[in-house]
C-alpha positions in Angstrom: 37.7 -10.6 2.8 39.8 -9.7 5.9 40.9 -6.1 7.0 44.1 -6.6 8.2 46.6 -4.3 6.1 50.3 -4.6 5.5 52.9 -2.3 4.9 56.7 -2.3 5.3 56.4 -5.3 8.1 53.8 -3.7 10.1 50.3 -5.2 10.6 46.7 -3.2 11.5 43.0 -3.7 10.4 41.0 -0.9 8.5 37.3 -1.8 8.2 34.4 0.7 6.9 32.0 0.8 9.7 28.5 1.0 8.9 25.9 1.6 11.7 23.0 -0.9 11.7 20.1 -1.6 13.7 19.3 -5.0 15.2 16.4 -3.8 17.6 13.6 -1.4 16.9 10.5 -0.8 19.2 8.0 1.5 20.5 7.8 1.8 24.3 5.3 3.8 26.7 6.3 6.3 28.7 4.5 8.9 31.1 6.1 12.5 31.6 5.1 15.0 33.2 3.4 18.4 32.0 4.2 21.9 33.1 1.3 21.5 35.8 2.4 18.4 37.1 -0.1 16.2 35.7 0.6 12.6 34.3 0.8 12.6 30.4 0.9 9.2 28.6 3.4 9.0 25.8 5.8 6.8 23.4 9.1 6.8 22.5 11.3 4.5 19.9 14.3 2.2 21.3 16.8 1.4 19.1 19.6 -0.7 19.2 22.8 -0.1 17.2 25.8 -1.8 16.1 28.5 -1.2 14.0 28.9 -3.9 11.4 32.1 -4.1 8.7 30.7 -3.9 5.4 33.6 -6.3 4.3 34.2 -8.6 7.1 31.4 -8.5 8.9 33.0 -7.8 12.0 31.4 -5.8 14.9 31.8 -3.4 17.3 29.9 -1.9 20.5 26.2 -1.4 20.6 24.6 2.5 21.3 20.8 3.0 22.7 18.9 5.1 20.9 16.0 6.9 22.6 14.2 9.5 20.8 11.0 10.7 20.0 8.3 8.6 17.9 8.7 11.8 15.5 12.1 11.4 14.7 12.1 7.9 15.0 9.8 7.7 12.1 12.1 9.6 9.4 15.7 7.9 11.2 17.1 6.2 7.7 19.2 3.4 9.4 15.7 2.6 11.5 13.7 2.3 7.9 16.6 0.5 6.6 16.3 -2.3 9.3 11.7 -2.4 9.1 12.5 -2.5 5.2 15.0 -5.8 5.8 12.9 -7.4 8.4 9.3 -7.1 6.1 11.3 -8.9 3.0 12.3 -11.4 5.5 9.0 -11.8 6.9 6.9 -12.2 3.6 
């Protein structure tokens, strides 16, 4: 179905955006603590796009970095482990 809209002669596209993720993973990292010592750590990576729920179209991709915390309890992140296990079994 195509999201192009006319009116009165004129022409433009309206889609509804819907962020997805196309890349999840855990990556290592090592901070620093308040007395300078090396702490080993992970993080989540995420990559987002926004997909047209009616055309399919999309649209720039964001990087997500964020703790393994948050990560855990993002909904669009779940959304995409959900997909890819149904795929996978």
């Amino acid at each position: 179905m195509p999201c192009t809209k006319h009116f009165l002669n004129l022409e433009w596209e309206h889609h509804h955006w819907r962020k997805r993720v196309t890349l999840a993973e855990k990556l290592p990292t090592q901070e620093t603590n308040m007395w300078g010592r090396a702490v080993n750590g992970e993080f989540v990576h995420c990559v987002k796009h926004d997909i047209c729920d009616l055309c399919g179209e999309t649209r720039e991709d964001v990087n997500c970095l964020c703790d393994c915390e948050v990560g855990e309890r993002c909904p669009i992140r779940l959304e995409w482990m959900n997909a890819t296990r149904q795929l996978t079994a």
